[in-house]
Short mmCIF file of the C-alpha atoms (twelve columns), coordinates in Angstrom:
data_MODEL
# 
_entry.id   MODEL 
# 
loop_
_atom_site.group_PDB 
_atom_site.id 
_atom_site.type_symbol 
_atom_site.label_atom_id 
_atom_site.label_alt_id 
_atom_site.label_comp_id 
_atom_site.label_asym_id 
_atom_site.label_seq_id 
_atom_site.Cartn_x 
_atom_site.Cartn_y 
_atom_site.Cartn_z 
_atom_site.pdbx_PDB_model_num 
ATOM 1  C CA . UNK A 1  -4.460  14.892  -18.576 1 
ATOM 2  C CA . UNK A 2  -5.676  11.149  -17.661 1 
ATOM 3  C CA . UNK A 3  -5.771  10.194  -14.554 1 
ATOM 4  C CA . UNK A 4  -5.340  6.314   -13.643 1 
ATOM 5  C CA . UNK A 5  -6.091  4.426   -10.226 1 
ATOM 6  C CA . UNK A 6  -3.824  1.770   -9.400  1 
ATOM 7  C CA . UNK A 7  -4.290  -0.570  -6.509  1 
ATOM 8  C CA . UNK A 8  -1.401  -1.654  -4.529  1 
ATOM 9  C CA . UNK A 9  -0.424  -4.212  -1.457  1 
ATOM 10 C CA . UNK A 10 2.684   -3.081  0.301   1 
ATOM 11 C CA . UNK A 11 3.726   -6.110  2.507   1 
ATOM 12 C CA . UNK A 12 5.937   -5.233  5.596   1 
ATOM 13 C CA . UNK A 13 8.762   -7.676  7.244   1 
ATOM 14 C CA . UNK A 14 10.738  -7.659  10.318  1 
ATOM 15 C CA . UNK A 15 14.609  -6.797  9.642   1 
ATOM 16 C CA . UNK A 16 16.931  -6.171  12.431  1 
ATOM 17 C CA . UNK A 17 13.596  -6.231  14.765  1 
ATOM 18 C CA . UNK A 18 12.518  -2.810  13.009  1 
ATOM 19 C CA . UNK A 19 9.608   -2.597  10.339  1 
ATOM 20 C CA . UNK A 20 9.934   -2.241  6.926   1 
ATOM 21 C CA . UNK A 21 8.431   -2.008  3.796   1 
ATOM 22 C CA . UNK A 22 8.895   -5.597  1.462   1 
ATOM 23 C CA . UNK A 23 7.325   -6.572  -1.323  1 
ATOM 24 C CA . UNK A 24 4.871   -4.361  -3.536  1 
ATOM 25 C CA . UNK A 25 2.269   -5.965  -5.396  1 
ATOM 26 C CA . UNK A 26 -0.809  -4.397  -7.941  1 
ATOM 27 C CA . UNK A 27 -4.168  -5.809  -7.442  1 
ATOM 28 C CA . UNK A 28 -6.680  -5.465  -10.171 1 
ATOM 29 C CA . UNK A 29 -9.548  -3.581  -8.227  1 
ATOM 30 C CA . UNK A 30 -10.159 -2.237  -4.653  1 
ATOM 31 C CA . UNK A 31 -11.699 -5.287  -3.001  1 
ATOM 32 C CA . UNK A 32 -8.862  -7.427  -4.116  1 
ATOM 33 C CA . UNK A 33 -6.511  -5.115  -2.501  1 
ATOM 34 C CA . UNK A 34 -7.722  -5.479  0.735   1 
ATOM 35 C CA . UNK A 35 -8.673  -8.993  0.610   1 
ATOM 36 C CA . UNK A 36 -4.878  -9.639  -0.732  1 
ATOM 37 C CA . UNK A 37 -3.478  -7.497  2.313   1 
ATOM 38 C CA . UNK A 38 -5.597  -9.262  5.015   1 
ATOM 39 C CA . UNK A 39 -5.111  -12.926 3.390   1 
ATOM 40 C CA . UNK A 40 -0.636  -11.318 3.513   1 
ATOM 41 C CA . UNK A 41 -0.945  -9.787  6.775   1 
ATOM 42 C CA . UNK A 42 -1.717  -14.049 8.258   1 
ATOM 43 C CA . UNK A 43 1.672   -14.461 6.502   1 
ATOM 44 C CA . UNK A 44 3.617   -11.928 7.335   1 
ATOM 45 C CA . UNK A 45 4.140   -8.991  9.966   1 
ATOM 46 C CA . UNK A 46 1.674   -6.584  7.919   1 
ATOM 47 C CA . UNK A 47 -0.033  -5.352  4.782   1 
ATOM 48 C CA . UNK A 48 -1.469  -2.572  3.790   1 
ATOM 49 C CA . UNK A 49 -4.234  -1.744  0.925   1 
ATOM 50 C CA . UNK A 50 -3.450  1.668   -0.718  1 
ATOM 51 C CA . UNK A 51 -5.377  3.880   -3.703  1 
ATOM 52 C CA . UNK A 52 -2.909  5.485   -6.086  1 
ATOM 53 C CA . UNK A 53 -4.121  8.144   -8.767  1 
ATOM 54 C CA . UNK A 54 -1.024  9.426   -11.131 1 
ATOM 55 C CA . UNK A 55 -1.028  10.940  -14.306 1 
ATOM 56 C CA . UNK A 56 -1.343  8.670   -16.744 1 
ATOM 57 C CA . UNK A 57 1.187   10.494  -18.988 1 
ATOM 58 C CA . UNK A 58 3.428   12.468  -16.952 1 
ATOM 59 C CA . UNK A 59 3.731   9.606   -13.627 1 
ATOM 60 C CA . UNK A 60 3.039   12.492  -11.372 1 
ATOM 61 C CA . UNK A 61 0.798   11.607  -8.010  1 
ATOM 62 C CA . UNK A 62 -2.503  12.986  -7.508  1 
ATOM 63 C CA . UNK A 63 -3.452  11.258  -3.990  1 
ATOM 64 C CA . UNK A 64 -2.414  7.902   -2.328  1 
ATOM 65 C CA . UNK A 65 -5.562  6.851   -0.061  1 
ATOM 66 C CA . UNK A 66 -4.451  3.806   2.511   1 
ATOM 67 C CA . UNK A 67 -7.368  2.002   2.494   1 
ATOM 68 C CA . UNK A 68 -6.654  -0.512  4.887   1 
ATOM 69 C CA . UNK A 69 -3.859  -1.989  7.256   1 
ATOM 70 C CA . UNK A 70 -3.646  -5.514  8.467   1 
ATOM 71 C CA . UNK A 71 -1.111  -6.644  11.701  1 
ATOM 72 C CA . UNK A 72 1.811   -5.065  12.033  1 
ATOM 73 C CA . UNK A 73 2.496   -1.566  10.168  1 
ATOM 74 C CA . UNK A 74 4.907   1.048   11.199  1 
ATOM 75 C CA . UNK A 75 3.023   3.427   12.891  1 
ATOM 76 C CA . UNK A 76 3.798   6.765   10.845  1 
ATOM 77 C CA . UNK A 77 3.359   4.779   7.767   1 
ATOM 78 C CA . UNK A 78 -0.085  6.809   6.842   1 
ATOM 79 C CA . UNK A 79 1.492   10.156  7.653   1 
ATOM 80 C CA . UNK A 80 4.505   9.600   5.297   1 
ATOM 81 C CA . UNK A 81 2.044   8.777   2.492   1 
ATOM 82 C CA . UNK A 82 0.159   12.520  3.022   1 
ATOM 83 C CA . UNK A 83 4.123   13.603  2.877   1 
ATOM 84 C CA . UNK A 84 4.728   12.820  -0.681  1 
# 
């Protein structure tokens, strides 16, 4: 079983004056993660950094680890990643 780390940026937008998720983008290490969310988040409502480990072979999730948040993110947007 191999294991892979992925970094994402999951931008958030404004819609109907409610939160929610837009664009999802992979970043090639950690560090550019959160520098790409920060640098998004003067752009746009809110970023966030996140840490994804999945099976390499089967997709299946190990953890997701939100490693940072920049402006505006919905506020049970870390508790719905511990949900699955």
């Amino acid at each position: 079983m191999a294991m892979r780390t992925t970094f994402v940026v999951q931008t958030f937008e404004v819609h109907r004056k409610k939160l929610r998720p837009g664009v999802r983008d992979v970043a090639p290490t950690e560090s550019g993660a959160l520098k790409r969310a920060e640098a998004i988040a003067g752009r746009q409502p809110g970023a966030a950094a996140l840490k994804i480990v999945a099976d390499n072979e089967t997709g299946e999730l190990e953890s997701v680890t939100l490693l940072g948040q920049f402006g505006e993110v919905p506020e049970d947007f870390a508790e719905s990643l511990q949900g699955g």
